[in-house]
C-alpha positions in Angstrom: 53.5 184.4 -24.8 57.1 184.5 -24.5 57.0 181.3 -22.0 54.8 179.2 -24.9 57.7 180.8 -27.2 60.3 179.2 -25.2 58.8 176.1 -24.3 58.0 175.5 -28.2 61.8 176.1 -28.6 63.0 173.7 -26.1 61.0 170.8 -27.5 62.0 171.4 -31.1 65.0 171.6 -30.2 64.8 168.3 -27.9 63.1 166.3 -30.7 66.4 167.6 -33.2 68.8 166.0 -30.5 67.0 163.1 -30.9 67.5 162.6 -34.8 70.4 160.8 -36.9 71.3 160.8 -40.2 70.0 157.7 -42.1 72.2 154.7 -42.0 72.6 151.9 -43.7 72.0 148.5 -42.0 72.2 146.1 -44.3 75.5 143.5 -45.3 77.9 145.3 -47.9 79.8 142.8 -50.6 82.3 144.8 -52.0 83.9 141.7 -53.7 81.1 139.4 -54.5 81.4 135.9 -55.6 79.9 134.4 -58.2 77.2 131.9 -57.1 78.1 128.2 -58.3 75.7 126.6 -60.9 72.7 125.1 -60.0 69.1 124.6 -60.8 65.6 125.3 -59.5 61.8 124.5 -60.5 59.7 127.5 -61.9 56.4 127.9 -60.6 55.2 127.4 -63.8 56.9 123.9 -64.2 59.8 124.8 -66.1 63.4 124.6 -65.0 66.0 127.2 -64.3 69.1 127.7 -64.5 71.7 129.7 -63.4 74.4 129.0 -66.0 71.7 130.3 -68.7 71.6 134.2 -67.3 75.6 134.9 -67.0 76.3 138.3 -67.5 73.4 139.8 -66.1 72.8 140.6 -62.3 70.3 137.8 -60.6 67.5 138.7 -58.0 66.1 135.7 -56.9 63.1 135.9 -54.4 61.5 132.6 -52.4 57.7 133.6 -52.0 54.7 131.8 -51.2 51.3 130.9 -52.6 49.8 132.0 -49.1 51.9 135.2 -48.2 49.6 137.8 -47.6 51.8 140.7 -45.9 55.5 140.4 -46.5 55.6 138.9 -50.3 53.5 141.8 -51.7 55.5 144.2 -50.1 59.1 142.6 -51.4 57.5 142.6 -55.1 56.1 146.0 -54.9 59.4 147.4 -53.5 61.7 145.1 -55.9 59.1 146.7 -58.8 60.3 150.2 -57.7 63.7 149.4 -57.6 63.8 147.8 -61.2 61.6 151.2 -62.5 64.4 153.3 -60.5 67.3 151.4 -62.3 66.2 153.4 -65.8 67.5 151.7 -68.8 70.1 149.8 -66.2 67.4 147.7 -65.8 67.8 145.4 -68.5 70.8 144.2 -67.1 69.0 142.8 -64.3 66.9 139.7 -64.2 64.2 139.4 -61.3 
């Protein structure tokens, strides 16, 4: 008993030596700046532009009509981010 005792000890404590804290891997801009003018095609035939949204933070995301793994993720995630932002949200455009 004490042997299954000790051997459970030494592998939680080996799997503990073996975690980090989280962190973050992504590109910080602590000075960001702001994106010239331009404009793009909506999907649904209209035309957009940049110059039309100032004030307001812009996510802009490039999917695809045939995107079956990575697009659905992207929106479902972006989706959870907007609901997280509370009323901050309305300063954002998606």
């Amino acid at each position: 008993m004490k042997k299954r005792i000790a051997l459970g000890l030494l592998l939680l404590s080996l799997a503990a030596a073996g975690c980090k804290p989280y962190q973050y891997q992504g590109t910080e801009y602590p000075d960001p700046e702001p994106a010239a003018d331009f404009t793009l095609e909506e999907a649904t035939g209209g035309v957009y532009q940049l110059s039309e949204h100032r004030g307001k933070v812009i996510l802009i995301f490039f999917g695809y009509t045939s995107c079956p793994d990575v697009c659905p993720v992207t929106l479902s995630i972006a989706k959870q981010v907007l609901e997280g932002l509370g009323d901050d949200a309305s300063g954002v455009e998606f």
